[in-house]
C-alpha positions in Angstrom: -25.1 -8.1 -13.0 -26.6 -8.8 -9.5 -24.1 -8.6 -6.7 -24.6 -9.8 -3.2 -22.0 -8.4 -0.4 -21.7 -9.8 2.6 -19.9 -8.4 5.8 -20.8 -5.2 6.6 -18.2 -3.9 8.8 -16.0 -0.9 9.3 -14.2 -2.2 5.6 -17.1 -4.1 4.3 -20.3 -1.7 4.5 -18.0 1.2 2.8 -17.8 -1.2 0.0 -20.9 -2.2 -0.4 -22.0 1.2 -0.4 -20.0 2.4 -2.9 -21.8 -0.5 -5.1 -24.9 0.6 -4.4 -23.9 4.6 -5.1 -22.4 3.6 -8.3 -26.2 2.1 -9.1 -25.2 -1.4 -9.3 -28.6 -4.1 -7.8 -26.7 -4.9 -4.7 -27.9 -7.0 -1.9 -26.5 -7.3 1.4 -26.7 -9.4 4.6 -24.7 -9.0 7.5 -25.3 -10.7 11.1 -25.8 -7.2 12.5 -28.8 -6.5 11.0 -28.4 -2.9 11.8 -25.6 -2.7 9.7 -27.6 -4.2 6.8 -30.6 -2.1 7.1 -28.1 1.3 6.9 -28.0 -0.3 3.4 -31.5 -0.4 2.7 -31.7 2.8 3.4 -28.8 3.4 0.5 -31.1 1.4 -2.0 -29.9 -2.2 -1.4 -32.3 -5.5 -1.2 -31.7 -6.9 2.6 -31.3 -10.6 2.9 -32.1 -12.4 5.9 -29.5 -14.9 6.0 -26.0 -15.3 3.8 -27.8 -18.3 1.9 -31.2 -16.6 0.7 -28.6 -13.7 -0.8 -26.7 -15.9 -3.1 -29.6 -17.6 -4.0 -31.1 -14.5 -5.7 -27.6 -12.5 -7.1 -25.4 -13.2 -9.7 -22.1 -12.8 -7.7 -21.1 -12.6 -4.0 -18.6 -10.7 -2.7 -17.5 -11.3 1.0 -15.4 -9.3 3.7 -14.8 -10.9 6.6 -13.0 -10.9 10.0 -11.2 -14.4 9.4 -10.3 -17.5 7.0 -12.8 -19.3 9.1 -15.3 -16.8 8.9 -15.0 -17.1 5.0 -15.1 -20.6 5.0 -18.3 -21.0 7.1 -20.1 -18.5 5.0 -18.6 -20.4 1.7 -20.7 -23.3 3.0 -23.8 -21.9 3.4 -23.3 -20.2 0.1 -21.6 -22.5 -2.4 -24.3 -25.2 -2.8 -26.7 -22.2 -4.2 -25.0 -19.6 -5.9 -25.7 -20.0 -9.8 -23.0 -22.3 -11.7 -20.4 -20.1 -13.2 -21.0 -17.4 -10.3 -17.5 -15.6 -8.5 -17.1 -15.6 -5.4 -14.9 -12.0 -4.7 -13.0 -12.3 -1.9 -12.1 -8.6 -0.1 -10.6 -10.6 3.1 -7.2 -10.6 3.9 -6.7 -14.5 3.6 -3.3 -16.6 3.9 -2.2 -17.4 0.4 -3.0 -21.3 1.5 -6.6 -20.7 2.7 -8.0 -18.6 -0.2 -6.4 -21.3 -2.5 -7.6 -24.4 -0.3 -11.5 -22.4 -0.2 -11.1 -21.4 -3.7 -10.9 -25.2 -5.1 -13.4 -25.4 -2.8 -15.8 -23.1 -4.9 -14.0 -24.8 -8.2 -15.9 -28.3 -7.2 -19.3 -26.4 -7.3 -18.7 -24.8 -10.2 -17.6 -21.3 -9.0 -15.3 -19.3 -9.6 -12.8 -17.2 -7.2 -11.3 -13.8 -7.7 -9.5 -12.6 -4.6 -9.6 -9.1 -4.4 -8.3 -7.7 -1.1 -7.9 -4.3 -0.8 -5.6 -1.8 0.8 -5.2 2.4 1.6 -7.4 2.2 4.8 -11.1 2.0 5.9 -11.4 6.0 5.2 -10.2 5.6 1.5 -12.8 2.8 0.8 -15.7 5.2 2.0 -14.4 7.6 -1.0 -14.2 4.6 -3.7 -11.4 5.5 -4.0 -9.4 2.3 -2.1 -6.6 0.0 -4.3 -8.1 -3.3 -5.2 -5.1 -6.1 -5.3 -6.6 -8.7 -7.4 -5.4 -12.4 -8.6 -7.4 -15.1 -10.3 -8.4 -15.2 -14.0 -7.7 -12.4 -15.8 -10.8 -12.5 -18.4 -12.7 -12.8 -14.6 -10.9 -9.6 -13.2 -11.9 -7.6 -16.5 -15.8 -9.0 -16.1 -15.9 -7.7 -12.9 -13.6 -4.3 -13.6 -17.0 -2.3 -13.7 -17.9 -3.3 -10.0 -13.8 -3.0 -9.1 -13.6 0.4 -10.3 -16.9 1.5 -8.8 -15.1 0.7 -4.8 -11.6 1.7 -5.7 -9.9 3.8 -7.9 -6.5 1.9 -8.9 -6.4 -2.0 -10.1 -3.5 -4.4 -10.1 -3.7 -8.0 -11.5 -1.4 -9.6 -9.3 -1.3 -13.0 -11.2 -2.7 -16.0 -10.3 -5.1 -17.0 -7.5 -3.2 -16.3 -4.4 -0.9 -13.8 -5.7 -3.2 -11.4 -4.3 -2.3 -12.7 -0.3 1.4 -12.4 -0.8 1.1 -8.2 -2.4 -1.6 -7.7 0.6 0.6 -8.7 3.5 3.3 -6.9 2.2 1.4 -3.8 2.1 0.3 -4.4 5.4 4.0 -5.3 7.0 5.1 -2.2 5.7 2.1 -0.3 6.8 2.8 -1.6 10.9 6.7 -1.1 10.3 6.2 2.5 9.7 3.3 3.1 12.2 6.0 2.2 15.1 8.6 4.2 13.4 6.0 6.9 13.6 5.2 6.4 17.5 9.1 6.6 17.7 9.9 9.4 15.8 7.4 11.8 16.9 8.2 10.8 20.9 12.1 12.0 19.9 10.2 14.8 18.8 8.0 15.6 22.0 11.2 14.8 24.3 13.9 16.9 22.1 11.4 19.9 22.5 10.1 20.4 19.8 6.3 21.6 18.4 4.6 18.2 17.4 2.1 19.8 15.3 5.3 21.5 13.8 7.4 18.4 13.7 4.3 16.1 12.1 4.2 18.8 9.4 8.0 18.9 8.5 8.4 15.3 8.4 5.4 14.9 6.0 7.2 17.5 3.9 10.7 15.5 4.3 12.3 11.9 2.7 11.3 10.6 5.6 7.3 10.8 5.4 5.2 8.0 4.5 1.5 7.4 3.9 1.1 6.0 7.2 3.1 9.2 9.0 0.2 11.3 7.1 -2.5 9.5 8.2 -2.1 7.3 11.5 0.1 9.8 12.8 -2.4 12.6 12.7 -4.8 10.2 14.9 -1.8 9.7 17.1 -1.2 13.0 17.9 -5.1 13.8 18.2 -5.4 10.9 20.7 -8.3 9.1 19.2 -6.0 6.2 17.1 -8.8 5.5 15.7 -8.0 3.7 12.0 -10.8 1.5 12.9 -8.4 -1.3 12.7 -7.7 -3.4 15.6 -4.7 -5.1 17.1 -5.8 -8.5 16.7 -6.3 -7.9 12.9 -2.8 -6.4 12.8 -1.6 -9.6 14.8 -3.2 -11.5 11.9 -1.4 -10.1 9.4 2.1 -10.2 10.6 1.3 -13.8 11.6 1.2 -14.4 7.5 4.2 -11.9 6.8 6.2 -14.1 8.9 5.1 -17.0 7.4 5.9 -16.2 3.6 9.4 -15.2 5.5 9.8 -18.7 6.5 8.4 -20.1 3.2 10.5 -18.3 1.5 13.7 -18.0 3.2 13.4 -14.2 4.2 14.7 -12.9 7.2 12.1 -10.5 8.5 13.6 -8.8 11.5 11.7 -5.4 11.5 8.5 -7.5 10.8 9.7 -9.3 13.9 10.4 -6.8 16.6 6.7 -5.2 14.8 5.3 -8.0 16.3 6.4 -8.4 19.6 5.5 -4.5 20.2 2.0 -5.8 18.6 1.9 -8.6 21.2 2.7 -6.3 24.2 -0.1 -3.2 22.8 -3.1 -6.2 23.0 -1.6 -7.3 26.4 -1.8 -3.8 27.5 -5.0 -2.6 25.6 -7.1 -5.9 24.4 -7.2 -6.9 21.2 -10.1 -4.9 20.3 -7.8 -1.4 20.7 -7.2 0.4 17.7 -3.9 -0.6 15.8 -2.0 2.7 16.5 -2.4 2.0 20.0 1.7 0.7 19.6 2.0 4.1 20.1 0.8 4.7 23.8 2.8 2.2 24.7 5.4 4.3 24.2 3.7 7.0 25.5 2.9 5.1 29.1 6.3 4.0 29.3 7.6 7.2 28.9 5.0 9.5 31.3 4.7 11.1 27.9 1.3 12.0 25.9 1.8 12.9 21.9 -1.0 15.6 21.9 -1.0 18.4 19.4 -4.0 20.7 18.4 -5.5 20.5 15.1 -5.5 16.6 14.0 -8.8 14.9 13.6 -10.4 12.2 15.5 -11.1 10.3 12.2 -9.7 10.4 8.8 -12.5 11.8 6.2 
């Protein structure tokens, strides 16, 4: 099978690059045609616009920045992608847009498997991301070849739109436990103590997390770089709080998550890396979290 992937970014290109490593006949286009012709150099066939891609491919996957991002590239796309083609949705989508754009692609004779994925931008450029998948499940085993090619654990959420509700979960949690990071290693700096000591003992302790092990090492390098930005943070809680209203969950850590999100874009701009939250803390405290031996970037 031909695939076509569009959206190139910091999530996107490691994607489509792990496609192309894997030796699958990928095509790419992104508006940055920089970005794209880094792909060419991988192996990939460069398009010159989103609608002369899925012209030529058998399926398009997309990852892209927003649900209105998705759905103006669904127009160019759906009128001439093949009948019976899937659209593959990496996005982060609310459970109502990828539902409202996948009967969209349903009324032109596509079909939809949403497959966000999650485990951070450095993960993805090892393959080795988790793909959270929903649709039809004879469409997710079609496509398993090209799934486990960019990641290297699966789950079938259910139906289309399953996908959304698993993904911002992830994510709450994931910005939850970034702040209680910030938190707990600033009670670290202030009682005293080593940080590059006190980073290591808590990622040996209950109270470590994935996010402690990673984030918190750019943290305490100074970089923050995740190369994941606030306003895609803000995004996401925006939808956590949302299924909390839908479904009658009171999300209070989600909340006060937010409102530290909403002060870290005031103070930084919405382009600043997500673990930013943390230099809030540091500013208002006069207090840096520096420690030798953490990495700029995760590898």
């Amino acid at each position: 099978m031909r695939y076509g992937y569009i959206g190139l970014g910091n999530l996107g290109g490691h994607v489509a690059a792990c496609l192309i490593r894997a030796g699958f006949d990928v095509t790419v286009y992104d508006r940055n045609l920089a970005l794209a012709e880094r792909h060419r150099a991988m192996g990939a066939e460069v398009a010159t616009s989103a609608t002369e891609l899925a012209a030529e491919v058998d399926h398009v996957f997309t990852c892209l920045p927003s649900p209105a991002v998705s759905e103006a590239v669904l127009a160019q796309i759906l009128p001439v992608m093949k009948r019976g083609a899937t659209w593959i949705e990496n996005s982060t989508l609310s459970r109502e847009d990828i539902l409202r754009l996948g009967s969209l692609a349903a009324e032109q004779g596509i079909e939809t498997l949403e497959c966000p994925v999650t485990g951070g931008v450095h993960l993805a450029a090892r393959g080795e991301i988790t793909v959270l998948a929903a649709g039809d499940k004879a469409l997710f085993d079609l496509h398993m070849p090209a799934l486990k090619a960019i990641g290297n654990r699966h789950f079938h959420m259910g139906p289309l739109g399953s996908a959304a509700i698993i993904k911002v979960i992830t994510n709450m949690l994931a910005f939850i436990h970034l702040k209680a990071c910030a938190e707990a290693l600033m009670l670290a700096k202030r009682g005293g103590l080593d940080l590059a000591q006190s980073w290591h003992a808590i990622a040996a302790s209950s109270g470590t997390s994935f996010v402690h092990e990673t984030e918190g090492a750019l943290i305490l390098n100074g970089s923050y770089d995740i190369a994941f930005n606030i306003d895609l943070a803000l995004k996401d809680l925006g939808f956590a709080l949302g299924f909390g209203r839908e479904f009658g969950v009171p999300l209070d850590l989600a909340s006060a998550t937010e409102q530290t999100y909403v002060a870290a874009r005031a103070a930084y701009g919405g382009e600043a890396q997500s673990p930013m939250i943390a230099k809030l803390l540091e500013d208002l405290l006069g207090t840096d979290l520096r420690a030798e031996g953490f990495p700029a970037r995760l590898e």
